[in-house]
Every structure is written in structure tokens, then in C-alpha cells.
C-alpha distance (Angstrom), angle and dihedral (degrees) to the residues before:
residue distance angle dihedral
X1 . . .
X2 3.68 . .
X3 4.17 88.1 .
X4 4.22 92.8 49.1
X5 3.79 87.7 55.2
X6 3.63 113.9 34.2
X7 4.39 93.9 25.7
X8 3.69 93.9 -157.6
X9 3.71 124.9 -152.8
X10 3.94 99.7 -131.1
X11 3.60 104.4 60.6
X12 3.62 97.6 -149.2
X13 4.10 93.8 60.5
X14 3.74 96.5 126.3
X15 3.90 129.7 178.8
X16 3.97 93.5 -120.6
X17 4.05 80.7 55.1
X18 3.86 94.9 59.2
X19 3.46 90.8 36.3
X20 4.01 93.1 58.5
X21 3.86 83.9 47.5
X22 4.07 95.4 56.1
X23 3.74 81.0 48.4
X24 3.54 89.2 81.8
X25 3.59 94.5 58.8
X26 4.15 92.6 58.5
X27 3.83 89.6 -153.1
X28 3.68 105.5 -46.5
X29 3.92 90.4 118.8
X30 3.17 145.5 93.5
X31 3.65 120.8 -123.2
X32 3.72 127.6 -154.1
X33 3.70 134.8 -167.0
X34 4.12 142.9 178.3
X35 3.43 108.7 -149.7
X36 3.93 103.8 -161.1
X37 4.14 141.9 153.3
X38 3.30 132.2 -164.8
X39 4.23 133.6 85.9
X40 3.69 141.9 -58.1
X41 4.07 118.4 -172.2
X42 3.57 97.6 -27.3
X43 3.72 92.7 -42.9
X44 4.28 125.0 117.8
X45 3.38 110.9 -119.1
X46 4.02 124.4 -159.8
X47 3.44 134.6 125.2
X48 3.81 88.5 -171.4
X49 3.57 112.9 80.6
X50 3.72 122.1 103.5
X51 3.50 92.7 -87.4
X52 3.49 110.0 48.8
X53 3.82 89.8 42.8
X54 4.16 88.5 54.3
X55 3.82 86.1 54.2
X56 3.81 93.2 46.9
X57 3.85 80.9 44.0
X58 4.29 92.5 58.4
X59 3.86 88.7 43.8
X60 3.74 101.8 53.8
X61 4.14 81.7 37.0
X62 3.80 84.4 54.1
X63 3.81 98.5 43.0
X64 3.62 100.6 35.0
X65 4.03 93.9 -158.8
X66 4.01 116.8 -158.8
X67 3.57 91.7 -122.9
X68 4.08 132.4 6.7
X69 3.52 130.3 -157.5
X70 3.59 126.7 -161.1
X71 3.45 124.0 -174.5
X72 4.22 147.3 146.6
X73 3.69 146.6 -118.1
X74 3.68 108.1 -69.7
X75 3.65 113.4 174.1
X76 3.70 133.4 33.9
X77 4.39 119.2 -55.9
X78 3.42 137.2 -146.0
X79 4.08 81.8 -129.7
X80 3.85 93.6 69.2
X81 4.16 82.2 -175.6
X82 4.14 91.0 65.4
X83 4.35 112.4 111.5
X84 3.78 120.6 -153.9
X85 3.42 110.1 -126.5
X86 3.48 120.4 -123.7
X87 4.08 128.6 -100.8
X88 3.81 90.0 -120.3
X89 3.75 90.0 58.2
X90 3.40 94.2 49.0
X91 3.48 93.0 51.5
X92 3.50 84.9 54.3
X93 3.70 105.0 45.7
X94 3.97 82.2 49.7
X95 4.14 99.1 48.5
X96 4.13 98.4 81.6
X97 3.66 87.1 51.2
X98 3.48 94.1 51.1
X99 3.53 92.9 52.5
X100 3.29 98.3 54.7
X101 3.94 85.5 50.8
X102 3.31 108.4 -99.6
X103 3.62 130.0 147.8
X104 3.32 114.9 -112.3
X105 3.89 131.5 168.9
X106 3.77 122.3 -169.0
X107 3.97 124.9 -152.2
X108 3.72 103.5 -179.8
């Protein structure tokens, strides 16, 4: 998912790479994320459903960052087929988190 939304340049950019680079940090960072839906040249698009949100989940479990902020598209794209997702949803995407005590600002 991380590929059909951000399209890197180097091919081999993985999320376990940028993960073992925020490692260095050991939690004093802030970590930001666009939750979004929608679709890019034929391909689905959403790093909301129950499985990409468990693997965001791990990660921020992982990293345990100081402070997270979550937030979603807010201006026009170049992917006229991308949906902002809802402040309720965030709310909920953000609520184990919370629990757990995490962080967690919303811009939505």
C-alpha cells in the first residue's frame, strides 16, 4: 500500500526500511500519517481497512513515537479518485491507540 500512495523512486524503499531508520530515534519523534481511500490507475487505494490499520497498529507499537499525528487529504490531488475520510473514522482509527496511551493528534 505504501508503494500505490507515495510511488517512490527507489524501488526497494520498503516500510520495514523506514521503520529500522525511526529506530534510531527510540521514540523521541513525531510520527505522521494520511489516512486516505480512494483509486490510483486502476488500483484500490486505502490504508484503512482492518488490515492495513493492524500493521500501522504493530509499527507505532514497535516505534512507540512521543507524539502521533494522524490526519487526511485536505486540498485538491493529482488523483482526482482519492476520498477524505471522515472525522468519525479518524476518531476511530485513533481510539485503540489512545487507550493504550498514546499521543495522538487528529487534523481532519
Amino acid at each position: 500500500m505504501m508503494r500505490r500512495i507515495d510511488l517512490p523512486v527507489n524501488t526497494r524503499l520498503d516500510v520495514a526500511t523506514i521503520i529500522r531508520g525511526l529506530e534510531i530515534f527510540q521514540g523521541d519523534f513525531t510520527l505522521q500519517t494520511c489516512f486516505l481511500r480512494g483509486e490510483h490507475d486502476g488500483q484500490p487505494i486505502d490504508n484503512t481497512t482492518p488490515e492495513e490499520l493492524a500493521a500501522w497498529y504493530d509499527a507505532v507499537r514497535h516505534l512507540r513515537p512521543r507524539q502521533i499525528m494522524i490526519y487526511v487529504i485536505d486540498r485538491k490531488t493529482p488523483e482526482p479518485n482519492l476520498q477524505k475520510i471522515s472525522r468519525a473514522e479518524m476518531e476511530r482509527i485513533a481510539e485503540p491507540l489512545r487507550r493504550e496511551g498514546f499521543s495522538i493528534q487528529i487534523s481532519a
